[in-house]
C-alpha positions in Angstrom: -17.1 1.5 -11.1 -14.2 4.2 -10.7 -12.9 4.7 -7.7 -13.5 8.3 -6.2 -10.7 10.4 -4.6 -12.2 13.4 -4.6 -13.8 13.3 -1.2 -10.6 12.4 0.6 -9.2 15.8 -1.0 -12.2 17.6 0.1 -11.5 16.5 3.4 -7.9 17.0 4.0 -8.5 20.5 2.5 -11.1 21.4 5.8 -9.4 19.3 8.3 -11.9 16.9 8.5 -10.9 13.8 10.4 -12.3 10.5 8.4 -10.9 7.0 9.6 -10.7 4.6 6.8 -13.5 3.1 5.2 -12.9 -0.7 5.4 -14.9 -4.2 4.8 -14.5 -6.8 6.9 -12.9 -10.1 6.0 -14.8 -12.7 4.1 -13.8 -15.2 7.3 -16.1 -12.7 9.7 -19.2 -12.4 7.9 -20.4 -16.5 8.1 -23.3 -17.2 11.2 -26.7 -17.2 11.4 -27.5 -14.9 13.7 -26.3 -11.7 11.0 -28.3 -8.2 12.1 -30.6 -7.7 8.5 -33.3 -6.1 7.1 -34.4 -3.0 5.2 -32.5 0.4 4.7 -33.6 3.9 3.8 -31.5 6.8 3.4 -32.8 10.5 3.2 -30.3 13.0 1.7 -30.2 16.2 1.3 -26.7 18.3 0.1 -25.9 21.8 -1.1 -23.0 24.1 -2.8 -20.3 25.4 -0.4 -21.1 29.6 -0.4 -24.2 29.0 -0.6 -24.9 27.3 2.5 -27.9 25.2 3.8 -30.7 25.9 5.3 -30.5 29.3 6.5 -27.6 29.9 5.2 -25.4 27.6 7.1 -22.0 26.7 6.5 -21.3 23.2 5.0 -19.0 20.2 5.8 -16.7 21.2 2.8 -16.1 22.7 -0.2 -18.0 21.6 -2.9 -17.6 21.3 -6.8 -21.9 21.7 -8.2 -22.8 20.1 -11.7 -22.9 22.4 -14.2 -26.5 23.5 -16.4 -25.9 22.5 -19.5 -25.2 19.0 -18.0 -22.0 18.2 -19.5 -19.3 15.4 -18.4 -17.6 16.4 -15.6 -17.1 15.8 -11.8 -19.3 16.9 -9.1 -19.2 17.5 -5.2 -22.5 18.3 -2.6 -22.5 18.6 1.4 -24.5 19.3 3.8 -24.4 21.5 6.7 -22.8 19.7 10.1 -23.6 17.9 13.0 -23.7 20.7 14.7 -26.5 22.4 13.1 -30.0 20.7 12.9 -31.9 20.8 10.3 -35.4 19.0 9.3 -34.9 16.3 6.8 -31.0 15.2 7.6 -32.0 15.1 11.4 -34.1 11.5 10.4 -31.8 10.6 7.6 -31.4 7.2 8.3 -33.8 4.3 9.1 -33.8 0.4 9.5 -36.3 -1.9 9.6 -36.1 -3.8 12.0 -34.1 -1.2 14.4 -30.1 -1.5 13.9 -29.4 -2.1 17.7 -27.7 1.0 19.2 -29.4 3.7 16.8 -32.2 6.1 17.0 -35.1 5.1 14.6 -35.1 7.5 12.7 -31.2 8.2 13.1 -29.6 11.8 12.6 -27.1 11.9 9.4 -24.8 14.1 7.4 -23.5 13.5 4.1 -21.3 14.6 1.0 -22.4 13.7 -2.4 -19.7 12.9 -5.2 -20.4 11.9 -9.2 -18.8 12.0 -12.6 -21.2 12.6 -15.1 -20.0 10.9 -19.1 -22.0 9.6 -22.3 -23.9 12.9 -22.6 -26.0 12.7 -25.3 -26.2 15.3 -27.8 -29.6 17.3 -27.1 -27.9 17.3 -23.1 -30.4 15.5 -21.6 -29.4 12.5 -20.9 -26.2 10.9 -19.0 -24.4 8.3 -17.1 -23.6 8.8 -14.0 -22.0 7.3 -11.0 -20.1 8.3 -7.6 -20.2 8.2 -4.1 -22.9 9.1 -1.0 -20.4 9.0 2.0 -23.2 9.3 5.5 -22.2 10.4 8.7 -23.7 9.3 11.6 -24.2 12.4 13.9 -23.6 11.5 17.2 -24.1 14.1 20.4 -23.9 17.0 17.8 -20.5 15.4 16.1 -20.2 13.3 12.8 -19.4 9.8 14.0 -19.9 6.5 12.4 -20.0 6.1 8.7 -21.4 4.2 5.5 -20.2 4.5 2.1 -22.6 3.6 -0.7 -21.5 3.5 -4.4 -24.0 3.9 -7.2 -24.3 4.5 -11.2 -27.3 5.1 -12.8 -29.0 7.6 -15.7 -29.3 11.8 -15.2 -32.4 12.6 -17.0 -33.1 16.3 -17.5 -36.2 16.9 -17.0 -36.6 20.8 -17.0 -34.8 23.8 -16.1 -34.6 23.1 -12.9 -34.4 19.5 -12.5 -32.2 16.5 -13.7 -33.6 13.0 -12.2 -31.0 10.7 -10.9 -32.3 6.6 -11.2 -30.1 3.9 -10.7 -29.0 1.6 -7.7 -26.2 1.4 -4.9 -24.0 -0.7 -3.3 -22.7 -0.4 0.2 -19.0 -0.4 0.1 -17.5 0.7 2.7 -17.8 1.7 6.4 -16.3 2.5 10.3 -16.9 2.1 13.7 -20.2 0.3 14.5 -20.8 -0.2 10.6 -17.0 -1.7 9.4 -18.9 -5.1 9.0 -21.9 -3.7 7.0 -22.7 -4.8 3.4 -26.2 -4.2 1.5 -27.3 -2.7 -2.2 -30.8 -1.2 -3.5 -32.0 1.4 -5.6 -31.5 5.3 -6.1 -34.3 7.9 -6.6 -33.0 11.4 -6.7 -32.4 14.6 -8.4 -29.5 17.4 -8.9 -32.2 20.6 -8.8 -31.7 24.3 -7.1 -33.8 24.8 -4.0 -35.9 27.8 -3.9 -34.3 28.8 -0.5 -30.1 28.0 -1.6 -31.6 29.7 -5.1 -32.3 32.5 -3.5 -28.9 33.5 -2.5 -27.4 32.8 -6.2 -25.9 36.4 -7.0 -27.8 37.7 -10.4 -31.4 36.4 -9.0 -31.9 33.4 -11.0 -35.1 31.9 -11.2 -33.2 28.3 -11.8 -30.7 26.1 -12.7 -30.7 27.0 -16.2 -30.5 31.4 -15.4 -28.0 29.9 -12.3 -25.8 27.9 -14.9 -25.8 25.2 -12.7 -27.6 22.7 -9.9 -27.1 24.1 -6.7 -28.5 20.5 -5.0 -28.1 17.6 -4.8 -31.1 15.4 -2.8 -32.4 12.0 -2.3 -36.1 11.3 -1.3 -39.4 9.6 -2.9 -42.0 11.9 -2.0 -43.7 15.2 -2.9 -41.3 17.3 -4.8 -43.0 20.9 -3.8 -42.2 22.0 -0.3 -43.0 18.3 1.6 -42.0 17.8 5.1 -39.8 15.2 6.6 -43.0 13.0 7.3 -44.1 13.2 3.7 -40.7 11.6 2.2 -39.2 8.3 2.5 -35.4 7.5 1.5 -33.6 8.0 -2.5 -32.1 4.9 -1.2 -33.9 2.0 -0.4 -32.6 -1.4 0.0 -31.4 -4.6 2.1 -28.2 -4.6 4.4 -26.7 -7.3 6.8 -24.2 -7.0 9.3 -22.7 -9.9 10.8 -21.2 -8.0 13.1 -23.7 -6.7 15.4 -25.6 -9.2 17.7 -29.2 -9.3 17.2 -30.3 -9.2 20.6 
């Protein structure tokens, strides 16, 4: 899998503060008494000037795939901390409870891809990248995970492109630097009615826009759900030696 660098540009470009994302030593993951269990990861990002919900600023610049799907690089955030918003504010869940975290836990995140192998009707793709997750934490991003995944990008209409495949966690900081886990990936590069809406030209999708404005995660209803109705576009195992289990 390539390595991605274009986050750490993004970054450096808003004066975004990220400590490294590091594994921990082979020697420090042995013992029995490892935290485990399942993970499940809501995500929801957007294209910089056109903002989140409500028009909210985002936690970068972003790059969006581009409709015709063609092979290129691509870059979605979402909005900060520091604004709440519905699905991102219970982002992140584990079962049993990761001790120390809210059940379900508040989250950010920037989405990053490289699209190749397009086939020649533009409908299908490879596709892998980076989901970086920031834990938010009294309003501030905090804490992160790295996951890494590759999978297909199946066009499905004008307005969608289906994302299937699985992930790896590769990296994290802070409470997480010990964590390690994989699963699979259900999501979709689409245009939301509501970031749509504020495409100059008035398109009515991704197609009239010329690109995909989104970038989201979730199994669930795909027409207006609510955070209740979804569960996570990833959904696997994890185990962190790390943390005590009690």
């Amino acid at each position: 899998m390539k390595k991605f660098v274009f986050l750490a540009a993004l970054l450096a470009a808003s004066a975004m503060t990220v400590p490294s994302l590091a594994k921990k030593s082979d020697s420090s993951r042995g013992g029995k008494d490892k935290a485990s269990g399942g993970i499940d990861v809501t995500v929801h990002t957007h294209t910089s000037g056109l903002g989140g919900p409500g028009g909210a600023a985002l936690l970068t610049e972003t790059d969006p795939l581009s409709f015709p799907v063609q092979e290129e690089s691509f870059s979605y955030a979402s909005v900060p901390c520091s604004t709440s918003v519905p699905f991102n504010d219970r982002a992140l869940e584990f079962n049993p409870d990761y001790p120390g975290i809210n059940d379900p836990a508040s989250a950010r995140f920037i989405t990053e891809g490289e699209v190749t192998d397009v086939s020649k009707n533009g409908k299908k793709a490879d596709v892998e990248g980076t989901i970086t997750m920031f834990l938010c934490e009294n309003g501030k991003e905090g804490d992160q995970i790295e996951f890494a995944y590759d999978g297909k990008l199946i066009v499905k209409s004008d307005n969608v492109a289906a994302v299937r495949g699985k992930f790896d966690i590769v990296g994290g900081t802070g409470r997480f630097e010990g964590i390690d886990g994989q699963g699979s990936l259900h999501g979709r590069l689409t245009c939301l009615e509501r970031v749509l809406a504020r495409v100059e030209g008035e398109p009515e999708n991704c197609a009239e826009a010329g690109m995909f404005t989104d970038a989201v995660f979730f199994r669930g209803p795909k027409n207006d759900p609510s955070p209740a109705d979804i569960t996570g576009g990833l959904k696997g195992h994890y185990e962190d030696p790390t943390v005590p289990t009690s």
